[in-house]
C-alpha positions in Angstrom: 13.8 -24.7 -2.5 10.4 -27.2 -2.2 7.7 -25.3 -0.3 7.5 -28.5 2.0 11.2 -28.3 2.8 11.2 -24.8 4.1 8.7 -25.4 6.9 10.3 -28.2 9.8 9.7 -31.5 8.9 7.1 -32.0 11.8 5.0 -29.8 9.6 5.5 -31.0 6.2 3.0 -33.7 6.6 0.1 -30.5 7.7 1.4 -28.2 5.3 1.1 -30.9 2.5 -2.4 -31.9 3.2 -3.6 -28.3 4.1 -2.2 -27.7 0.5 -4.1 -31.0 -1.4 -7.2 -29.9 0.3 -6.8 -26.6 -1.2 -5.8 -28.3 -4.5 -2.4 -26.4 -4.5 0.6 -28.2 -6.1 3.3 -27.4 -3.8 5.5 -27.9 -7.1 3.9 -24.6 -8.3 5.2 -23.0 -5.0 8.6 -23.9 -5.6 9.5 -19.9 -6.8 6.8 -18.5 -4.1 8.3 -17.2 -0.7 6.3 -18.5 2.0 4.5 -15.4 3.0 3.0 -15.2 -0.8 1.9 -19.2 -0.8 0.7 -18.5 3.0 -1.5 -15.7 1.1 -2.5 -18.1 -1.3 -3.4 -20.8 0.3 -5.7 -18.8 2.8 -7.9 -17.2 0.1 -8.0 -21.1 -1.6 -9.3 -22.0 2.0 -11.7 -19.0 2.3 -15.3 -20.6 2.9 -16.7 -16.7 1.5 -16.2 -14.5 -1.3 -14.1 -11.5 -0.8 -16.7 -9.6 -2.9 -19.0 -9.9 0.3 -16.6 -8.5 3.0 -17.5 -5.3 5.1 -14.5 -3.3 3.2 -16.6 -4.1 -0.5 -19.5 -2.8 1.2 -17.6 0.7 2.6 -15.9 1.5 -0.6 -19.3 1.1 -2.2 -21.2 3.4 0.0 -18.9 5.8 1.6 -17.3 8.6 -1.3 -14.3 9.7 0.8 -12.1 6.6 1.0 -8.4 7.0 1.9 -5.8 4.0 2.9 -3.9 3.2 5.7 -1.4 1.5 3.6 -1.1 0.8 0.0 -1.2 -3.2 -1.3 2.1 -2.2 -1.9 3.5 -1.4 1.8 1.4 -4.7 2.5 3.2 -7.1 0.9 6.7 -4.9 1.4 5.9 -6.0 5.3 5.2 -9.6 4.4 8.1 -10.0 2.5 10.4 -8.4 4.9 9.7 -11.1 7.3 12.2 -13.2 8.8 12.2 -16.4 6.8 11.3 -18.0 10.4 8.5 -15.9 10.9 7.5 -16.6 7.1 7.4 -20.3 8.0 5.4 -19.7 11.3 2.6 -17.6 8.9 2.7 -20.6 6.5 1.9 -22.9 8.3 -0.4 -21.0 10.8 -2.7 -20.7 7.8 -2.1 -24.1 7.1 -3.5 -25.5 10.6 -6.4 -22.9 10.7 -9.7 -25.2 11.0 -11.1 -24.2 7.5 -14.6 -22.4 8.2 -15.6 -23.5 11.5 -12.6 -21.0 12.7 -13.8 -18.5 10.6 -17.7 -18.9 11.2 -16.4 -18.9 15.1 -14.7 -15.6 14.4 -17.8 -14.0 13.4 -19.9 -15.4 15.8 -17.3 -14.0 18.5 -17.5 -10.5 16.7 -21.2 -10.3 16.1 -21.5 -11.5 20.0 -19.1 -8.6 21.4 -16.6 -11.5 22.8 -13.0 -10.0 21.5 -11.4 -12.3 24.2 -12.1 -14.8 22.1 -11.1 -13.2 18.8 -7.8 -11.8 20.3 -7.3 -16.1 21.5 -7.8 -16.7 18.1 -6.2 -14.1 16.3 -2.6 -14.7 18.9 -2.9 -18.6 18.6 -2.8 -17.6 14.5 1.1 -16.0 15.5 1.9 -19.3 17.0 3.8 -17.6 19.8 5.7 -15.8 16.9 6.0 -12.1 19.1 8.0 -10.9 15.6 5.2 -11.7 13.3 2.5 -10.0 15.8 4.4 -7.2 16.1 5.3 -6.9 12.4 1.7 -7.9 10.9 -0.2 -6.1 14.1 1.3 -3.7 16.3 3.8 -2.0 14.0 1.1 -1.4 11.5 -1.8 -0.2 13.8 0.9 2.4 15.6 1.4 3.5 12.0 -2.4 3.8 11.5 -3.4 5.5 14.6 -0.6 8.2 14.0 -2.7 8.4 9.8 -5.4 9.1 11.8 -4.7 11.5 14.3 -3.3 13.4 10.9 -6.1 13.0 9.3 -8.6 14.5 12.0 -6.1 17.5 12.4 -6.6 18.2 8.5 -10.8 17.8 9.2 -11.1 18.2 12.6 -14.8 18.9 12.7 -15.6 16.0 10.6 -16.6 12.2 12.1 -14.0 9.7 11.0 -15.5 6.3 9.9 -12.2 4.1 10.2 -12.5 0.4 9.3 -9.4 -1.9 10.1 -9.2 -5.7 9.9 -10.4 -7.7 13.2 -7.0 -8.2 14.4 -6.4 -4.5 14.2 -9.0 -4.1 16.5 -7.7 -6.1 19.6 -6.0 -5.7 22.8 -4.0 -3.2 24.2 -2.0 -2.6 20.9 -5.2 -2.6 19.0 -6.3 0.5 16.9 -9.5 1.6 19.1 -7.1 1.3 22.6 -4.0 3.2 21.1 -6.4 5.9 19.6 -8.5 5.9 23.1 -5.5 6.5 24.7 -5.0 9.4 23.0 -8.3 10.8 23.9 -10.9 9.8 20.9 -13.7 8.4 21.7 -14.1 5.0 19.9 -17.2 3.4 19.2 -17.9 -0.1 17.3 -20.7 -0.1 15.1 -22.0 -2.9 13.9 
């Protein structure tokens, strides 16, 4: 099926213009599922290079690197979305404001406001409770349980664990779930 046809057609006329500015042909998407072109088309809108993120500059200075989850158990949870949630990701990414959301983002992280980043980051799930807890909640139980493993095997050691910024929010966020088992959790900037 078209990718334009697989999003309500009050959307089709964002989704095909969010696409054009990212100089996708939504012709090429025809054999994508919507969780892959949403993929897609946020790296296409990306106003920085993935070579200068905070996880480039870990995996270059810290020796000891293990996963949370492989690429593989990443795209396994996209792609076990609910084609309704699939839609609501597609076109999430679709309406994000290009860089000023993203420059905003930073700004909110750099300043220490995570209300604002958890606004952003739950406005992103359009109200979609299924794609937060598949994409967030799910994942960061699974994580926090990985780590609590992990500091049994080296329990003496200091655990440097870096999640993405949506991991890091509310009261299902990494740092709260792990606090509330009794680590201490500090941000570092």
């Amino acid at each position: 099926m078209p990718l334009l046809d697989r999003v309500p057609a009050a959307d089709r006329a964002a989704l095909a213009a969010a696409l054009d500015l990212a100089e996708i042909d939504p012709d090429s998407m025809i054999h994508t599922e919507n969780w892959a072109a949403a993929l897609q088309l946020g790296n296409a809108k990306r106003c920085t290079s993935s070579q200068n993120g905070v996880d480039r500059a870990l995996l270059d200075a810290v020796p000891d690197v293990r996963s949370l989850e492989s690429f593989a158990e990443q795209f396994a949870i996209f792609d076990a979305l609910p084609d309704a949630a699939q839609a609501d990701l597609l076109m999430s990414v679709a309406n994000e404001r290009g860089c000023a959301a993203g420059e905003e983002r930073v700004m909110a992280w750099l300043t220490g406001d995570l209300a604002a980043l958890e606004a952003s980051i739950t406005q992103g799930f359009r109200g979609n409770a299924d794609l937060q807890s598949r994409l967030l909640d799910r994942r960061n139980a699974n994580y926090v349980a990985d780590i609590v493993a992990l500091h049994a095997e080296r329990p003496d050691a200091d655990l440097l664990v870096a999640v993405g910024t949506g991991h890091m929010l509310g009261d299902s966020g990494v740092p709260a779930l792990l606090a509330a088992q009794g680590y201490t959790v500090r941000r570092i900037q």
